[in-house]
N, C-alpha and C positions, 0 to 999 in steps of 0.2 A: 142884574139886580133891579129889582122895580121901588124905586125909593117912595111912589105912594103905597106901599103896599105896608098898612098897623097895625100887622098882627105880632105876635109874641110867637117862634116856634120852636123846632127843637132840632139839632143836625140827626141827621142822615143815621149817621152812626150812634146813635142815643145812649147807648151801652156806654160806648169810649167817648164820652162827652163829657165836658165839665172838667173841676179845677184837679179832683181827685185824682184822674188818668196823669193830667201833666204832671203835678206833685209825684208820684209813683214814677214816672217815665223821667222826672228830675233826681230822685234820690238813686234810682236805678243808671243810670249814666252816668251822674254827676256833674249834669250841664241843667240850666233851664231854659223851658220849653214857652217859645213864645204863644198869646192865643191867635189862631187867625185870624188876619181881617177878611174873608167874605167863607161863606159856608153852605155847600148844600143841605137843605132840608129833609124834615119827612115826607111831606107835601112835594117834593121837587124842585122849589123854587132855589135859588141862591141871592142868597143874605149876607148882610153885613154880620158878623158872628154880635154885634151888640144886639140883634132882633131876637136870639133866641134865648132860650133858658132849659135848667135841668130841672127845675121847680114846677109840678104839674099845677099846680095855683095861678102862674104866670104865663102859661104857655096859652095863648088865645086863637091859636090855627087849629081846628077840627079834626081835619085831617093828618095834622102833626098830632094830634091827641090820640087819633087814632094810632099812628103809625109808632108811635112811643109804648102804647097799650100793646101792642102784638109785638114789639121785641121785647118787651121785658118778661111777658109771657114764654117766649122765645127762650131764652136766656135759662127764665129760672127751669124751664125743663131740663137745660142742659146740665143745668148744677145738679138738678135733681139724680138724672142717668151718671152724671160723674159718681154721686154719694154710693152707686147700687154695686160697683166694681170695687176690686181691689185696688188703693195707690200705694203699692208699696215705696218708701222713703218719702213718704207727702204727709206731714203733722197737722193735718186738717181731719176733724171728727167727722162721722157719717151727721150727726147733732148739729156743728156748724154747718155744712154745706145746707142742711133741711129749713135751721135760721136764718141763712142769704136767702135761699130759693124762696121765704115766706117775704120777705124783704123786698124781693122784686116783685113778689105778684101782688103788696102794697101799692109798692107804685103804679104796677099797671092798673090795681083799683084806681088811682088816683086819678091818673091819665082818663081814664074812662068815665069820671064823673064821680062812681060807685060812690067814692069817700073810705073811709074805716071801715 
């Protein structure tokens, strides 16, 4: 971990980041899930998990902006190809999964500067 190192970034896994995953991964076990103390990045580096964020407004690594911008893009492809098959016993609408996949490539606007 390089303790001079001020940027703001984001983990590795960006998708599975943040408080939402634990909560879901807490209701679903029925244990809670502590946050880690150190974390690899998008950039590469490993952080103390208080340096990074899920909030593209806060995230001040470039390269973590970047690399948040192409999994979220990532991501909502895959919702997208999920919507286009059949799920049979899955009560999720081809509508909703079209509303996440728009939802992620928000954020990757966000990540990326774009804005709205």
């Amino acid at each position: 971990m390089s303790e001079t190192d001020p940027h703001i970034h984001v983990e590795r896994k960006v998708v599975e980041a943040g408080p939402e995953v634990r909560n879901l991964i807490s209701s679903t076990l029925g244990r809670a899930t502590d946050a880690p103390g150190a974390v690899t990045t998008g950039c590469g580096l490993r952080v103390p998990y208080a340096m990074t964020s899920v909030r593209p407004e806060s995230v001040t690594c470039l390269a973590c902006r970047e690399h948040a911008h192409r999994e979220y893009l990532r991501f909502a492809g895959q919702i997208e190809r999920l919507g286009r098959g059949p799920m049979p016993g899955v009560n999720i609408t081809g509508a909703q999964l079209a509303e996440a996949a728009e939802r992620l490539r928000d954020l990757a606007r966000r990540f990326s500067g774009e804005g709205h």
